[in-house]
Structure formats: C-alpha cells, structure tokens
Residue, then its C-alpha position, 0 to 999 in steps of 0.5 A: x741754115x737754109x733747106x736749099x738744094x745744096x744741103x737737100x742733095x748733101x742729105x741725099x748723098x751723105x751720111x750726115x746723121x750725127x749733125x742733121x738735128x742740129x743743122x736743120x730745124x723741124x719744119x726743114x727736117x719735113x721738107x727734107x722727108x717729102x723730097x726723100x720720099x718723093x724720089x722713092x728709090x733707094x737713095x730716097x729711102x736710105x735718107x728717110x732712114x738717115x733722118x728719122x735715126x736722126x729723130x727728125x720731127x714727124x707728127x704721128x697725125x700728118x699725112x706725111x708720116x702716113x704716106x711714109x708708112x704706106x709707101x714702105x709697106x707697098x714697096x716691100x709687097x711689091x719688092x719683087x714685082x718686075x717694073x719699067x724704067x730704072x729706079x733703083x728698089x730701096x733695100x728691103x732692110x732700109x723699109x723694115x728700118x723705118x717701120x720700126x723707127x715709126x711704130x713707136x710713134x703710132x705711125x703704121x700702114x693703112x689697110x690696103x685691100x690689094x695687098x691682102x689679097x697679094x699676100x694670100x696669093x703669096x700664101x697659095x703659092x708658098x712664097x714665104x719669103x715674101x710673107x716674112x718680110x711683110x709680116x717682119x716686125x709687125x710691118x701688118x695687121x691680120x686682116x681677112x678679106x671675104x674674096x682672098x683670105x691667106x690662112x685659108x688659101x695657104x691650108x687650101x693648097x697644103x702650104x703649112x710653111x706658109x700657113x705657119x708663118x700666118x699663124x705666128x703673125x695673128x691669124x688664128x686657125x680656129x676663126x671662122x674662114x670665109x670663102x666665095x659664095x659660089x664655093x659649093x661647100x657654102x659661104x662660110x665654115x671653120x679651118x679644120x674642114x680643110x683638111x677633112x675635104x682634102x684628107x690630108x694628114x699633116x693639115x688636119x695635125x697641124x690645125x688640132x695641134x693648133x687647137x681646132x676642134x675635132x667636132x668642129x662641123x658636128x655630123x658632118x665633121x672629120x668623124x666621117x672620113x673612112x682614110x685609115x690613116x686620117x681616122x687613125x690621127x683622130x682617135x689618137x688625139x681624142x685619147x691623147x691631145x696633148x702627145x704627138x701622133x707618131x706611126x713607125x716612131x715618126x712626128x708629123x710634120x704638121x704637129x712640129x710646125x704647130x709646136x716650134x716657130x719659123x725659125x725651125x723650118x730647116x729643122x723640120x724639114x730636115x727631120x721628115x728627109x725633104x731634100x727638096x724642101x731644104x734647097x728651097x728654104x736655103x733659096x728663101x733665107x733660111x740658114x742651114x746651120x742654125x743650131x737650136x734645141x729640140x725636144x729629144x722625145x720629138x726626134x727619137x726613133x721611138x717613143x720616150x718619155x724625157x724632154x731634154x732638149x739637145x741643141x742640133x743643126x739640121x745636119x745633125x738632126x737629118x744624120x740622127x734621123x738616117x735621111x741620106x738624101x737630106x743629108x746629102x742636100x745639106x752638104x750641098x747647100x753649105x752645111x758644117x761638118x764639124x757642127x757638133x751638139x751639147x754633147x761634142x757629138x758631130x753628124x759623123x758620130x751619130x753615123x754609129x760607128x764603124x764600117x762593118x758588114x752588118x752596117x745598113x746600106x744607107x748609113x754607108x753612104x752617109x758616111x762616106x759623103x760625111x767623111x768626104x765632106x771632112x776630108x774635102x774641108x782640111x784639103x782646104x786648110x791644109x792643100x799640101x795634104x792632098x800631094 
C-alpha cells in the first residue's frame, strides 16, 4: 500500500492500530510520524501513540525520534500556557503515553534551559501539578541551573509540597544549591541554611529528615538561631535522629513529607488540620479517598512505641486527629463517609461515642456534620426516607 493522503488521513482519523504493522512498511510508518507530528494537536498526537503502540520503526539515533521526545516534553510544560489560534492541545496522557513507549528504546528529551527554569518557577509558586506531570514517568532529568534552581526556589519560599515532589524526582537536598551572584548570603552554599535564614520549622525538619547536616555551615550554622522553637527541633535531633520531633504529641509537617511519598499528600495535609491545603491538592489531582497505611506511632495523640500500620483515608485520619475544619473540607470535596480502617471502624466511630454533657465542643460538630453527611447519603438511596 502506497503512504498516500488517503491512508495518511485514515491513520489520523481511525483506530487502525491492530493492521497498521502490516499494512504499512517501515519507512512509510516514519513518513507516517513526521505528518502526525508536524500537526502537533491532539489528533497529531493520538496517531503518533497509535502508531508506536503499533511498534512503528523508529531509529533511537534519528532526528525524528528526538524531536518527537522534545516536542512532548515541551507540550506537557507548556500544557498550560494560554496560546492564539485554535489548535486543539494533545491530552497530556497521549505525551506521558508516548514517553514511555519511547524510554525503553533510549529515546528521551533533551535538556532544555527554559524548561528548567519554567519548572523552578513552577516550584516557587507550588504549582504541583505541573511538576508531576513533568516528572510522570521519568519524562526529565534533575538538572540545576545556576540562575533558577527548582529545590532551592521551592524551600526558598517554603513550598515543601513542591519540594518533596523535587525530591522524589532525584534532587538531592544535601547537594550544593547555587544562587545569583549578587545574593548577599554569596555565590553558592548548602540546603539547610535555608531554613536557618528563614527560621522555619518544618523546612529546616524536612531537610534533616532528609538527611542534611546539622552542622552544615559550621559557625555559622543553625546552632546560632536564639528561635526556642527552632532550637528546640535541634537539640531533639542531635540526641534522637532517628524519632520524629513531636511538641504537644504533634508530627511535623516537614518530618511526614521526608517519610512518606507524594501519594500521601492528602494524608498529611489532612493530619496537620489544613483546610485549605486539602481544597487545593483535591483542585491538583489528589484523590480524597485514597486509603493507605500509616504508621500508628505517627498519628497517635501521643508518644507510643508500636509501628502498626493502620490503613486510613484522609477523613479518618482528620476525624482521628479532632480537626473540624478539615473534616468539614473533606466532606465538601467528596469524602466517604462510610470509609472504614482494618478494623471496621468509620470516622464516626473515632468520634467516640455518644453525645454527652462532657463531649468537647468540637467533637460535637464533627459529628454532627458526619451524621449529617450519612444521613444526606441514604436520602439518596433511599428518597422516600425523607417523607
């Protein structure tokens, strides 16, 4: 068969994958890519997928396969960015789709500078989103840029979602971070200054816990900071490296980043009480009934020495730790009600109990809105309950 437009057009507007290998030869298969990508919409995009699902020939060396690695990488960082005319934007599944068909074959991006510096901006501002998709299925490299790097913009502004992301991708916060020359702290120095010149807790917990060195700047270091609350962090990891630090039997939020992956992010926010953090990662992709286990010497009340893990939703868990306003976001954003852990136990039940004279104020309410929540979720199975 011929690679006329005919067939070019039926490849670009069919599902035809299961006879394109034998249909086309290898050399029309290419010609086949170069039209797809050439149009670099979602059509475009949805035929290169269809073809190299269809194992297409694609040498690793060609300029093609390079451009086709670049060409995706480019559209996911700038998936967002508003454009004229009206090309339809491939879907980002389609680009992570064909990254990973390519990977194997040795084919990946390019560095390119102004996505690095795209990304750290992507880092300062907490646009997590964003940095997932880049980093989904190795579709980058870590790379530092001397004028932008993202690990340092993303503990610079205290945006330790970001940073953790970073760091899951291969960035490692005990490297050297370079800054401007005109910064007045000097041209380059290490992570855990960050914190120190900021006095922030949870960036200076998240960088130990990640392994940055108390005495990472020698005299002038972290030992010099006269914030109780930051000396106080200090002195518990220098006896005890390994426990987390836990005033009024509370983790910190920079400790539970270091120690659990992205996927907990809703769990964590859920365990510190940030409404507002839980609105935004539902907003970002984060699933609000995600059900994993934790460590249940993390999430007590106070100080215990077991490590069973107890599998929790975020609900339960912002139920278990008495946060009212993130109990109340969660049901919002769709949490189930009826979730319960190992144990059959739902968020009511860790509401403890009856109604009584000598139940806290804010356990009242979260179980009322809990009870509410049920209630409102029969009415809809069961409509005629509510006459």
């Amino acid at each position: 068969f011929a690679a006329n437009e005919y067939w070019i057009k039926l490849c670009l507007a069919e599902d035809i994958a299961p006879v394109l290998q034998s249909v086309f030869p290898d050399e029309q298969s290419q010609y086949l890519l170069k039209i797809a990508l050439n149009r670099n919409d979602r059509r475009g995009w949805w035929a290169i997928d269809t073809l190299l699902q269809a194992e297409a020939q694609l040498e690793p060396t060609s300029d093609l396969a390079q451009r086709i690695a670049d060409t995706a990488r480019d559209e996911i960082v700038y998936a967002g960015v508003p454009e004229s005319g009206a090309r339809l934007l491939p879907d980002r599944s389609t680009l992570r789709s064909v990254l990973r068909i390519l990977a194997p074959k040795g084919i990946r991006p390019g560095v390119d500078i102004q996505a690095y510096r795209d990304l750290a901006s992507y880092a300062q501002n907490n646009q997590i989103a964003d940095i997932r998709a880049l980093f989904a299925h190795d579709l980058m490299e870590p790379y530092r840029d001397a004028s932008a790097d993202p690990l340092f913009e993303a503990l610079d502004n205290k945006q330790l979602y970001a940073a953790q992301l970073l760091v899951e991708a291969g960035y490692n916060p005990k490297d050297i971070c370079p800054v401007l020359e005109d910064n007045p702290l000097g041209k380059t120095y290490l992570a855990i200054p960050l914190g120190w010149r900021s006095y922030n807790r949870p960036v200076i917990e998240f960088l130990i816990a990640h392994g940055a060195r108390l005495d990472a700047d020698g005299q002038t270091g972290l030992r010099r900071i006269k914030n109780p609350e930051i000396s106080a962090l200090i002195e518990h990891y220098e006896q005890h490296p390994q426990q987390p630090f836990r005033p009024q039997g509370r983790v910190g939020i920079g400790y539970l980043l270091a120690h659990y992956s992205s996927d907990y992010f809703m769990h964590i926010a859920a365990y510190d009480g940030d409404a507002e953090a839980l609105r935004w990662l539902a907003k970002n992709g984060w699933d609000v009934n995600t059900q994993l286990p934790i460590e249940a010497s993390l999430i007590a009340r106070a100080e215990k020495p077991q490590t069973v893990q107890k599998s929790m939703t975020p609900l339960l868990l912002a139920t278990y730790r008495g946060h009212e306003a993130a109990v109340q976001a969660l049901l919002e954003l769709g949490a189930n009600v009826e979730a319960e852990d190992e144990a059959g136990l739902s968020a009511l039940d860790y509401c403890c109990g009856d109604l009584g004279a000598d139940t806290p104020a804010p356990i009242r309410r979260m179980q009322r809105l809990l009870s509410n929540a049920l209630r409102r979720k029969e009415l809809k199975k069961f409509p005629y309950l509510g006459g």
